[in-house]
Steps between C-alpha positions, in 0.01 A plus 500: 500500500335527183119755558273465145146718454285274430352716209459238260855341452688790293698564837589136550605474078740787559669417860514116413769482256750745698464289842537171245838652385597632859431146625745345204779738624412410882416143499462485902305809493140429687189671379185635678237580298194753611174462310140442427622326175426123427773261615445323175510819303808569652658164453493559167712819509753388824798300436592311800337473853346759625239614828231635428302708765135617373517842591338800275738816621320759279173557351579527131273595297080446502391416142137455332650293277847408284492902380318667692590640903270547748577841662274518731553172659895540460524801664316354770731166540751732511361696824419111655868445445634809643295408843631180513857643372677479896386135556626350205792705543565336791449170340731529231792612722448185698526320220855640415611463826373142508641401186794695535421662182796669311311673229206540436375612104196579415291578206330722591388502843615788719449320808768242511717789408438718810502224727855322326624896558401469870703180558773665360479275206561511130158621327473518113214566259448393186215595267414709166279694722397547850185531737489883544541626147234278416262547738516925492366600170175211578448733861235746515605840680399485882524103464766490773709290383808754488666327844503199346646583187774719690545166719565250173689779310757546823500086501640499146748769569653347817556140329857468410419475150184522271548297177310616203511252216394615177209625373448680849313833646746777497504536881750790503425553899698155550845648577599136556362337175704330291345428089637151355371322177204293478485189711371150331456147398630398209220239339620205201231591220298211406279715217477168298375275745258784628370538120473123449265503844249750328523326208664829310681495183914614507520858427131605682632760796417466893371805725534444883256712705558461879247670724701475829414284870247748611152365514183580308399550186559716199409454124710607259399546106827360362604612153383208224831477236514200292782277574518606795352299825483617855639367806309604871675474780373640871127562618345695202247418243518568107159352424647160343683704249852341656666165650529463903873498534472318810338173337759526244750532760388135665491359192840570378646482841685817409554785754343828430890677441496245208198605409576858469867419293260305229286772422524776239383799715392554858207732658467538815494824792790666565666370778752279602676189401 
């Protein structure tokens, strides 16, 4: 069983490619998959067959826009979530049972973790950061959130193993963490083809700026340096001063990885993936 926040699709870009490569060493090995993601977002990512079940196990995050979090409404979500926490419980270790689940992973839903623990199953998280340390420093004092951050924090720590790929949060409390190197798609550059598109001469550089999933809108004043164009990828708005990745996507047929491998420099939020 494969659980993915659906907090944009950084989670999904980071947990894809290591259930891709457990799959190749498994062949016969069936996969679950727990999320509010698109099916054809996701198609893109799985290799193989797969079930999906659309089911959102945590509340991620609340944004105004690509940049920008909306504390006030997260902190709230999370309080809805922690009311609801025992029923969907419930309904996740139904589902192991059910499907006879052997492991589940998730990134980074605690969730799925407790209730794999419960059924005596294996539990593993991967992520470059998790719920709680995230969610603390954005709490006001008295906001009561400390039970549920206690509740997420002992989640992590009972999981068999916590995977942090790098760049990660330090997350020194994880006695059970376990840092490996960065995890990733390799993309085949296609810088000419992508220059010929634009109609840009050999030699003129590329700058990829990729807002992120999250909805909304933010303008950005990008930096104007001749021969150099911009790229825009995600929800944000430069004020015409750069080219929709997306459109150039379609018309190329190209994947975004490709994308990325045929520009000279990247911008985008620290993250993951």
């Amino acid at each position: 069983m494969l659980a993915l926040t659906a907090h944009g699709f950084g989670h999904a870009t980071q947990a894809t490619p290591v259930v891709n490569r457990l799959r190749a060493s498994y062949p016969a090995l069936r996969l679950l998959v727990l999320t509010d993601i698109p099916r054809a977002w996701l198609d893109a990512w799985i290799d193989g067959d797969y079930e999906l079940l659309p089911l959102a196990t945590d509340p991620g995050m609340r944004m105004q826009d690509p940049l920008h979090v909306d504390i006030e409404a997260t902190i709230q979500a999370y309080r809805d979530f922690s009311r609801a926490e025992s029923r969907l419980l419930d309904e996740l270790e139904s589902l192991i049972r059910a499907y006879d689940v052997g492991l589940v992973l998730a990134d980074v839903p605690w969730l799925p973790l407790v209730a794999a623990r419960r059924q005596q199953r294996h539990a593993v998280a991967l992520c470059s950061l998790n719920w709680a340390d995230i969610l603390e420093p954005l709490a006001p004092p008295c906001s009561g959130v400390e039970p549920i951050l206690a509740g997420i924090r002992d989640a992590y720590r009972n999981a068999d193993l916590f995977i942090r790929p790098a760049p990660c949060m330090p997350m020194h409390w994880l006695d059970n963490g376990r840092a490996i190197g960065h995890i990733s798609r390799t993309g085949k550059a296609a810088t000419a083809r992508v220059r010929h598109a634009l109609n840009l001469p050999d030699g003129h550089r590329l700058a990829l700026l990729q807002f992120g999933g999250e909805p909304g809108d933010t303008t950005v004043r990008l930096p104007q340096v001749d021969g150099v164009s911009w790229l825009v990828a995600g929800r944000g708005n430069v004020g015409g001063h750069g080219v929709p990745a997306n459109s150039l996507l379609e018309t190329l047929g190209m994947r975004f990885v490709d994308l990325v491998a045929s520009v000279d420099v990247m911008l985008t939020k620290p993250g993951y993936s």
